[in-house]
C-alpha positions as CSV (number, residue, x, y, z in Angstrom):
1,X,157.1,113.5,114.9
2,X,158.0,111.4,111.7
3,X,160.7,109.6,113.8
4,X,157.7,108.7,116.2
5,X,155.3,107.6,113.0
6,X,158.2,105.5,111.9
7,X,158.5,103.6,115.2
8,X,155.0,102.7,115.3
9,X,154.6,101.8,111.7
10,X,157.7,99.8,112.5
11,X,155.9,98.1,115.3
12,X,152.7,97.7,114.2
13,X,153.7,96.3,111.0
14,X,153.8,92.4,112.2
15,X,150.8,92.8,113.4
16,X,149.1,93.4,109.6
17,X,151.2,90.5,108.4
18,X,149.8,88.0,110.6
19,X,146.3,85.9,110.0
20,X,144.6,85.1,113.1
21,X,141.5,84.1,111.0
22,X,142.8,80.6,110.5
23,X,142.8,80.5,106.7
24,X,146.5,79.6,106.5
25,X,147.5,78.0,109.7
26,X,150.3,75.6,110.0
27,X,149.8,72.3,111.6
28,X,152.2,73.4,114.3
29,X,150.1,76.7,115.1
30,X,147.1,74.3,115.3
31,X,148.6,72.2,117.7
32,X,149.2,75.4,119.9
33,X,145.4,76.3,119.8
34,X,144.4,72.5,121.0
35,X,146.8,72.7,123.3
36,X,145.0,75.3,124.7
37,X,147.2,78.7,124.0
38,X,144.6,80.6,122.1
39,X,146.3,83.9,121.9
40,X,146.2,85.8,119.7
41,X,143.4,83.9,117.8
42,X,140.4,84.7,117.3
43,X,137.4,82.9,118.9
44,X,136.2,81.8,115.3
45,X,140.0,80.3,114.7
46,X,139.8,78.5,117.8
47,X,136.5,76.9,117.3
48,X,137.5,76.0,113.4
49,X,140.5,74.1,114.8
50,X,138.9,72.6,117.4
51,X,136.2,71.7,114.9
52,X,138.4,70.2,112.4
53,X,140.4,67.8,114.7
54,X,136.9,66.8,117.2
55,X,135.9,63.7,114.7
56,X,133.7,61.7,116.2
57,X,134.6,58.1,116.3
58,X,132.8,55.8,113.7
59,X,130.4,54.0,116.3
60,X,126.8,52.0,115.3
61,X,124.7,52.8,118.6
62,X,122.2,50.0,117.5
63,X,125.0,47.1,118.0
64,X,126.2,46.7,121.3
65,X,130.3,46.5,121.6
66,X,131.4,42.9,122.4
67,X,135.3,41.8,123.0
68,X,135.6,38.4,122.4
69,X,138.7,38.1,124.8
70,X,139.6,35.0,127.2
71,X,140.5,36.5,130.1
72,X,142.8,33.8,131.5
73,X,145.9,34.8,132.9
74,X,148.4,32.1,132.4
75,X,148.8,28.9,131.2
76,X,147.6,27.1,134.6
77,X,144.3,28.2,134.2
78,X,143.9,26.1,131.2
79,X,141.9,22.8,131.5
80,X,144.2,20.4,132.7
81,X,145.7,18.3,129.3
82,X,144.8,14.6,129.1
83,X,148.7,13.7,130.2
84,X,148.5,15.4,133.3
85,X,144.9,13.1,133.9
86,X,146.7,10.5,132.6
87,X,149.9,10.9,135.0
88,X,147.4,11.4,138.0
89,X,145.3,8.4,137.9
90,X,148.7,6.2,137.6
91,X,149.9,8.0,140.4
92,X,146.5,6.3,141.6
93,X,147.1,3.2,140.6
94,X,150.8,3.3,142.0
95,X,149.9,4.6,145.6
96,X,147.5,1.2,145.8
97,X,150.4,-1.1,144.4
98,X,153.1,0.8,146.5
99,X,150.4,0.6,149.2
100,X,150.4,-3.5,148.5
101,X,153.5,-3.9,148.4
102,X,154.1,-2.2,152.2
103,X,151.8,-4.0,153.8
104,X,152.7,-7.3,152.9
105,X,155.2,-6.5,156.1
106,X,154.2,-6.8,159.4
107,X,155.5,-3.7,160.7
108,X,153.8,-1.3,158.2
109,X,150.0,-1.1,158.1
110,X,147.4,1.2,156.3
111,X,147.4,5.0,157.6
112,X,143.5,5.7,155.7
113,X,141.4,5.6,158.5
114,X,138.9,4.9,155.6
115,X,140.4,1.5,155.3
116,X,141.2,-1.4,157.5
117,X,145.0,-2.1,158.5
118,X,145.6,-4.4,156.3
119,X,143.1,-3.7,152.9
120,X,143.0,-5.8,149.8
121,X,144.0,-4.3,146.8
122,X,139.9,-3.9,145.8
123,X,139.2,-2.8,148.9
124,X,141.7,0.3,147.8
125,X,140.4,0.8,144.4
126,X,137.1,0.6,145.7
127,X,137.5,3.3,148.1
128,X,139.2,5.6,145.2
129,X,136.7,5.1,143.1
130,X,133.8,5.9,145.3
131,X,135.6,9.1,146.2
132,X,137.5,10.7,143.2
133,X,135.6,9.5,140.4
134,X,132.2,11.0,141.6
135,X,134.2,14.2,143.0
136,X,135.8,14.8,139.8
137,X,133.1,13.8,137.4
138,X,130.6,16.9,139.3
139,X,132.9,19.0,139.2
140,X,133.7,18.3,135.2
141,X,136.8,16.9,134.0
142,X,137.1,20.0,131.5
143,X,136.5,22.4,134.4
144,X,139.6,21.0,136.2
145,X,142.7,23.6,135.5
146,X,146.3,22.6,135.6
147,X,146.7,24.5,138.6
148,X,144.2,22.8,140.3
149,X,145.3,19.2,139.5
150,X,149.2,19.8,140.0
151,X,148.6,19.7,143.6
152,X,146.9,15.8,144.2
153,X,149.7,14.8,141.6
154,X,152.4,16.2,143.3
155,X,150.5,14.4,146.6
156,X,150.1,11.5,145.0
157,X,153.4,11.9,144.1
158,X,155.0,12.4,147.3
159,X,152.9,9.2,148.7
160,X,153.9,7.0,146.2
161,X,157.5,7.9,147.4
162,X,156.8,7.7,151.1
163,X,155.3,3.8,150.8
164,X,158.4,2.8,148.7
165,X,160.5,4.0,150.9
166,X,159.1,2.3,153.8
167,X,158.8,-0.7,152.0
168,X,162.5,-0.8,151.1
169,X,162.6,0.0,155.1
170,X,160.5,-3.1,155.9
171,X,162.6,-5.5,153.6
172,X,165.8,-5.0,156.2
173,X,164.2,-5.0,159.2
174,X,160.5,-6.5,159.3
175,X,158.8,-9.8,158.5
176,X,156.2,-10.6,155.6
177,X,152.9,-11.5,156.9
């Protein structure tokens, strides 16, 4: 019978050396109880941990939370920078010289429907006027992105080419006017 005392003693002993009151808890056997394994605690450990780590966060209800963030992606959705304008209305100017210069042969006449075949150089910059400046000034310089102005340069780009290159065509095989 002592030999069967002894062997509970023996394993009942842990059992009187452990605190489940949560007096002297380590961080680690904190952790454990917000993690969710509550045994062998006690309810009142559990709700004292849980109590002790469930700060509220500092918040004023009266003011409302702002974020002062720009929510642009890239750098194309900036306004467009006063070269790019810049570059764009001498691409402007260069598709009514290159324009000028091409139709001083008579094999090469104006493709604009907007314009007769052979237009004088106000007659161009009239018609460019009328229409771009009024388009662009409604829709507001500032409110023009990069992205949205790369494409008529590149056009006016690529026309600009296209007229010189038929005028160097013209100067080899057509007459002036």
């Amino acid at each position: 019978m002592r030999e069967a005392v002894k062997k509970a003693l023996i394993l009942c002993l842990p059992l009187f050396s452990f605190q489940a009151s949560g007096i002297n808890l380590s961080t680690a056997q904190e952790h454990i109880i917000l993690a969710g394994n509550h045994a062998p605690y006690s309810d009142e450990t559990i709700l004292r941990v849980q109590d002790k780590y469930a700060k509220p966060l500092p918040v004023e209800m009266h003011k409302p939370i702002t974020f002062d963030y720009d929510y642009r992606y890239s750098a194309w959705d900036e306004p467009a920078d006063d070269w790019m304008w810049a570059v764009f209305w001498a691409l402007q100017l260069a598709d009514i010289y290159s324009t000028q210069e091409g139709i001083k042969y008579d094999c090469i006449s104006e493709a604009n429907p907007l314009l007769p075949k052979v237009p004088t150089v106000a007659e161009m910059a009239i018609l460019k006027g009328v229409i771009l400046l009024p388009s662009y000034g409604a829709i507001g310089y500032e409110n023009i992105t990069r992205a949205e102005l790369f494409a008529p340069m590149l056009l006016g780009g690529f026309v600009v080419h296209h007229n010189l290159k038929l005028t160097n065509k013209a100067e080899k095989r057509c007459s002036l006017r």
